[in-house]
C-alpha atoms as one frame of an Amber mdcrd trajectory, in Angstrom:
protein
 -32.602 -12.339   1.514 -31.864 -16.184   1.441 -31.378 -17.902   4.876 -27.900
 -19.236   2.636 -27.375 -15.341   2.509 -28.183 -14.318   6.002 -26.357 -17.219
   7.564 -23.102 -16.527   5.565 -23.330 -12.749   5.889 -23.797 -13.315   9.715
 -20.274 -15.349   9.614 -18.595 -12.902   8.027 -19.865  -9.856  10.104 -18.203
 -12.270  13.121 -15.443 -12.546  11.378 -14.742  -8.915  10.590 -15.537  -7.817
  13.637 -12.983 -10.532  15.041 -10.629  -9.599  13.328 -10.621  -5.987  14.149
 -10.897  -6.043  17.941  -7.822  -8.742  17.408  -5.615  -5.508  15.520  -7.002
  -3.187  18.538  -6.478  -5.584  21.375  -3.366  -7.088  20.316  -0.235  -5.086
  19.180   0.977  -8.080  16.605  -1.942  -8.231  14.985  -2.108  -4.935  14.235
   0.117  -5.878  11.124  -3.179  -7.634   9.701  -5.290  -4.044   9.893  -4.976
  -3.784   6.332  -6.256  -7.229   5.747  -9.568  -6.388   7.648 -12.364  -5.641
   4.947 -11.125  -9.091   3.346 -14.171 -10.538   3.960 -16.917  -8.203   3.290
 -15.150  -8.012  -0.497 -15.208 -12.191  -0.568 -19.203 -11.915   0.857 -20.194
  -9.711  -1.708 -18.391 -11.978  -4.778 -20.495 -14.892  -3.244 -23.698 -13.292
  -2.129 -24.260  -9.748  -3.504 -23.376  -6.021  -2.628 -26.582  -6.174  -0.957
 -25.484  -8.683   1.730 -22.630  -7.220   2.102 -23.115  -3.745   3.046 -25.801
  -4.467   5.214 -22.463  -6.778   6.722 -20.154  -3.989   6.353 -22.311  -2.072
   8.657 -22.860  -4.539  11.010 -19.737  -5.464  11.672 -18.809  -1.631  12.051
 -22.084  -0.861  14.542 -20.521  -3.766  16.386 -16.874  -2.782  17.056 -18.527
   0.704  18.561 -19.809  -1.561  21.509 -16.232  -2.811  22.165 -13.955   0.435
  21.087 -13.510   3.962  21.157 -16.124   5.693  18.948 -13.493   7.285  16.748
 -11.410   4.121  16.092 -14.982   2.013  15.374 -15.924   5.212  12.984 -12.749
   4.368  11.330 -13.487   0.733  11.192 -16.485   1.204   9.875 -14.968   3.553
   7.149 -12.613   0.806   5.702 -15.047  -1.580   5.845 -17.948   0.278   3.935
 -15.037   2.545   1.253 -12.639  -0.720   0.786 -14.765  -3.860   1.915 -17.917
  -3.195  -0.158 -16.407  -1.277  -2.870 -14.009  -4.004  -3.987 -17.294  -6.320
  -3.205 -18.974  -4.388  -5.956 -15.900  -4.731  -8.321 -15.897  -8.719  -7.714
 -19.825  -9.388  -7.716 -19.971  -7.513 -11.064 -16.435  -9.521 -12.354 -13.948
  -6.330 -12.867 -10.798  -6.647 -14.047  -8.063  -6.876 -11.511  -6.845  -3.216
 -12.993 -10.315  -1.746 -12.095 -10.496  -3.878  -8.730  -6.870  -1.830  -7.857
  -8.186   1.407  -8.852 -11.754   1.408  -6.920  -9.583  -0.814  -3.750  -7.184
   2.399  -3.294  -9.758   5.117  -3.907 -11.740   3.404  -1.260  -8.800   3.245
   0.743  -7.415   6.768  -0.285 -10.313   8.037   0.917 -11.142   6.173   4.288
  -7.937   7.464   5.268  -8.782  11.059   4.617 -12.103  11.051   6.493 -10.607
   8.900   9.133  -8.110  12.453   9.369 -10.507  14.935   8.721 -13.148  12.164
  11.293 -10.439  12.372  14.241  -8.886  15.844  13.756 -12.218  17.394  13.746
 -13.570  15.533  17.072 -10.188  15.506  18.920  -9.169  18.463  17.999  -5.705
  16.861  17.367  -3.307  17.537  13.989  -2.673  14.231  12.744   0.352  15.556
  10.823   1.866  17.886  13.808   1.140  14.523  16.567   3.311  12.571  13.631
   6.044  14.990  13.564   6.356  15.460  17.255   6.484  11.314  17.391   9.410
  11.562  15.190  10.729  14.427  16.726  10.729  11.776  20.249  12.272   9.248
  18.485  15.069  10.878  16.811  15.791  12.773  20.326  15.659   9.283  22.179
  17.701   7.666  19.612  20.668  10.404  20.351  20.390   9.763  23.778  20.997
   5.895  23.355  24.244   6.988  21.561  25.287   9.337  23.305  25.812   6.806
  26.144  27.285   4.899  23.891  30.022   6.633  21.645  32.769   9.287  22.098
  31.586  13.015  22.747  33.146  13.790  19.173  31.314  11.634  17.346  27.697
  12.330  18.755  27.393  15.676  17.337  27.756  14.598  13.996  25.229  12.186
  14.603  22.977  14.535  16.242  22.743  16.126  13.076  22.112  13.202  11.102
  19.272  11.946  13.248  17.900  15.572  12.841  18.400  15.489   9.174  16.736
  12.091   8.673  13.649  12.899  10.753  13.259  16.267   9.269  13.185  14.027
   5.669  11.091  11.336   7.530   8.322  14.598   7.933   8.608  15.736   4.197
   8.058  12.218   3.229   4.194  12.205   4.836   2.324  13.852   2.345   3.765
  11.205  -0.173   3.006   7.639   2.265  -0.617   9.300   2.423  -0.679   8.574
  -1.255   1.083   5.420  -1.534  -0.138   3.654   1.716  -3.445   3.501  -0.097
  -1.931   1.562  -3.117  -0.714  -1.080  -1.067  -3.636  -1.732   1.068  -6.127
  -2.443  -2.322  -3.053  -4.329  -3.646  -2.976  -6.639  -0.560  -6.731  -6.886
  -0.158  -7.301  -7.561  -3.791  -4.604 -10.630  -3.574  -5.872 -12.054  -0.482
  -9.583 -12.065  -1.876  -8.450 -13.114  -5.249  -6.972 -16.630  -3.052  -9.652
 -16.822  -0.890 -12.311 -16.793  -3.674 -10.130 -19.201  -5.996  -9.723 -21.700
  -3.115 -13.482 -21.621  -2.711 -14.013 -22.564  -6.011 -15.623 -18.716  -7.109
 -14.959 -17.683 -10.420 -12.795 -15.027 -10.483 -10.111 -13.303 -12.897  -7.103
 -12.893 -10.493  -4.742  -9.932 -11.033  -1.845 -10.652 -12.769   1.246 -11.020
 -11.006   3.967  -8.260 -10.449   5.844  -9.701 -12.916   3.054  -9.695 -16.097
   2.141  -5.887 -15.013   3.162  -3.296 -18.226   2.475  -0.112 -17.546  -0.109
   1.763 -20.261   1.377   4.606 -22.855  -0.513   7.356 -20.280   1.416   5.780
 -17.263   4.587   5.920 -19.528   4.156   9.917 -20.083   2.998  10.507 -16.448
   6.277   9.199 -15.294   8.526  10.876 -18.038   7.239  14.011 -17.007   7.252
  13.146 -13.150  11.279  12.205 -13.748  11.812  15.493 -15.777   9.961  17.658
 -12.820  12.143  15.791 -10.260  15.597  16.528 -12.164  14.588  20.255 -12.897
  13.859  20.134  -8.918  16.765  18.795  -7.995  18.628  21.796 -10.319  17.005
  24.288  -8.601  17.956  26.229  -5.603  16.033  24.781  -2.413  14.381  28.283
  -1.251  13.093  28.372  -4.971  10.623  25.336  -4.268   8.848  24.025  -1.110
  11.072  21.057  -0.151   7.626  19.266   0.867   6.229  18.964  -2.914   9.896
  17.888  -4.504  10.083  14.903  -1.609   6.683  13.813  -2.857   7.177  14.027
  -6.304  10.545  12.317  -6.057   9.047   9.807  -3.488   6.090   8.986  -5.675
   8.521   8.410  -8.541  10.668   6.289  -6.558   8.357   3.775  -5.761   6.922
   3.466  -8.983  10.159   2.745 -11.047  11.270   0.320  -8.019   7.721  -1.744
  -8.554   8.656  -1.366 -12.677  11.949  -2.747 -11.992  11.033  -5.617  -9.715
   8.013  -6.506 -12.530  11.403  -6.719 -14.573  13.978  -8.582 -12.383  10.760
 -10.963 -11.598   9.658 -11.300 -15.565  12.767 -11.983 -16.814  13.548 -14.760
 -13.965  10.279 -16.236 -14.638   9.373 -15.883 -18.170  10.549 -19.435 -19.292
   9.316 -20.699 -16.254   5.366 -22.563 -15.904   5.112 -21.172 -12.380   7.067
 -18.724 -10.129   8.024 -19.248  -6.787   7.658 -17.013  -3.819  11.419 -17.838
  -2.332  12.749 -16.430  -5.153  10.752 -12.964  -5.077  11.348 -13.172  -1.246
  15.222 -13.233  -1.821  15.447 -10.933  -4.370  13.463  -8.138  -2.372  15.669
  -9.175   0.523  18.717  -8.383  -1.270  17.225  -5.172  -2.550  16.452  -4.353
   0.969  19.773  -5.517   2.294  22.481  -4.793  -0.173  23.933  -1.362  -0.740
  22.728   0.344  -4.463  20.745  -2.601  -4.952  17.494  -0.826  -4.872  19.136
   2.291  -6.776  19.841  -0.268  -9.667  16.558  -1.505  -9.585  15.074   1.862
  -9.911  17.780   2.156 -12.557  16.262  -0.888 -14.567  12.469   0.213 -13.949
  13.260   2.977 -15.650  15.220   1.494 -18.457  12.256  -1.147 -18.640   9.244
   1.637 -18.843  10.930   3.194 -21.581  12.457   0.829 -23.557  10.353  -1.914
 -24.180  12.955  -3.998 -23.626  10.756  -7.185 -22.535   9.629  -7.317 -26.535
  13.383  -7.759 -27.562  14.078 -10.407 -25.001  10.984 -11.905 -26.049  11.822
 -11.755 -29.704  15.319 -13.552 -29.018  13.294 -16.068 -27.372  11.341 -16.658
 -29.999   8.199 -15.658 -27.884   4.914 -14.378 -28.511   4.039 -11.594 -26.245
């Protein structure tokens, strides 16, 4: 190994290891978790897999001196499954479609053994500890109204909160299979910048906005919004109410990510460069205003199957 090597890979173990006592220690930072095997990806683009694995585990033998052994094994489980995988997908120059698909199997599947990891050891359910959290906060939440509003207005409530948390638990299955989407996502953008600002050649994934889904995405979906309208026909004994919430979930988020690559293409397309405010203020007014993000699953729809961006482009009189 060069001294170059060993001196850089000893930086980064510091670094990694920084930053995840920082998301233990500190509450706030705890926002940056998913941000964590950043740098073991960004050692191995500029060093080799090589360096960093031998890094990845480093960094994760470290945080077991400082930590509980189960939240180090988990460390050291994102840094080896999403840190050096996505290392291996930039030191051999993947595509930024193959750098999200290896990013969220390596992060699909440190989650899963982080489970299995503290379930078995513990000898506490993950999923039943989740439910009874929600199951405290929905109960505390109707005991800050019920202080607060008329006697004949809190049962109705009541049966809200109950309703929304018993949704909230159905939903679980489905943010175990998204959550892993967006951590390769943001790792893959954050080592695409830090690699282009230190002057590594690198093919950075195209933005939101340039994204097209392929034909075998396109017939995925059309039967995933098929199943979730024959679902939503059928009685609610007939089906467990656990595998319509995921399919409809899953489809949810995928047509609202089609429709903002939409809103943001079509804002953009005549445009050299695209700015952040704008993408910033429309998700805010997604988030914010009533229907909006209805209409925007609305459009990603409309957008998958219409190829609708070639006749906008064709009455621009651009080549696509």
């Amino acid at each position: 190994m060069k001294p170059r090597a060993i001196t850089e890979g000893a930086l980064i173990t510091a670094i990694a290891v920084v930053l995840a006592l920082g998301c233990y220690y500190i509450p706030i930072l705890y926002l940056f978790y998913v941000l964590v095997p950043t740098p073991i990806a960004v050692l191995a683009r500029r060093q080799g897999v090589g360096t960093a694995a031998v890094s990845a585990l480093a960094a994760g033998a470290i945080t077991f001196l400082f930590i509980d052994p189960l939240t180090a094994a988990t460390y050291m489980l994102y840094f080896v499954f999403v840190g050096v995988s996505l290392g291996w997908c930039y030191a051999n120059e993947k595509n930024g479609f193959t750098r999200m698909v290896v990013g969220y199997l390596g992060a699909f599947i440190t989650v899963m053994l982080s489970i299995v990891i503290i379930s078995t050891v513990s000898g506490i359910n993950i999923m039943t500890q989740i439910g009874e959290a929600i199951d405290l906060s929905s109960g505390q939440a109707v005991e800050i109204y019920r202080s607060a509003l008329p006697a004949d207005q809190v049962g109705a409530l009541s049966e809200s909160v109950k309703t929304l948390a018993a949704q909230m638990k159905m939903m679980m299955p489905a943010v175990f299979l998204i959550l892993p989407f967006f951590i390769a996502w943001f790792n893959v953008l954050l080592s695409d910048f830090i690699l282009i600002r230190t002057r590594n050649r690198v093919e950075p994934l195209r933005p939101i906005s340039r994204w097209e889904a392929p034909v075998s995405l396109q017939v995925f979906m059309a039967l995933m919004l098929v199943v979730t309208i024959v679902l939503q026909l059928m009685p609610t004994e007939a089906v467990p109410q656990v595998y319509s919430t995921t399919i409809s979930v899953l489809s949810d988020v995928v047509f609202t990510l089609q429709g903002f690559s939409f809103v943001f293409w079509f804002i953009f397309r005549k445009r050299p460069k695209e700015s952040l405010l704008v993408k910033v203020i429309v998700v805010f007014i997604v988030m914010t205003v009533p229907f909006a993000s209805l209409i925007l699953r609305f459009i990603g729809i409309f957008d998958m199957f219409s190829g609708i961006r070639k006749i906008i482009a064709y009455r621009d009189g651009d080549s696509q």
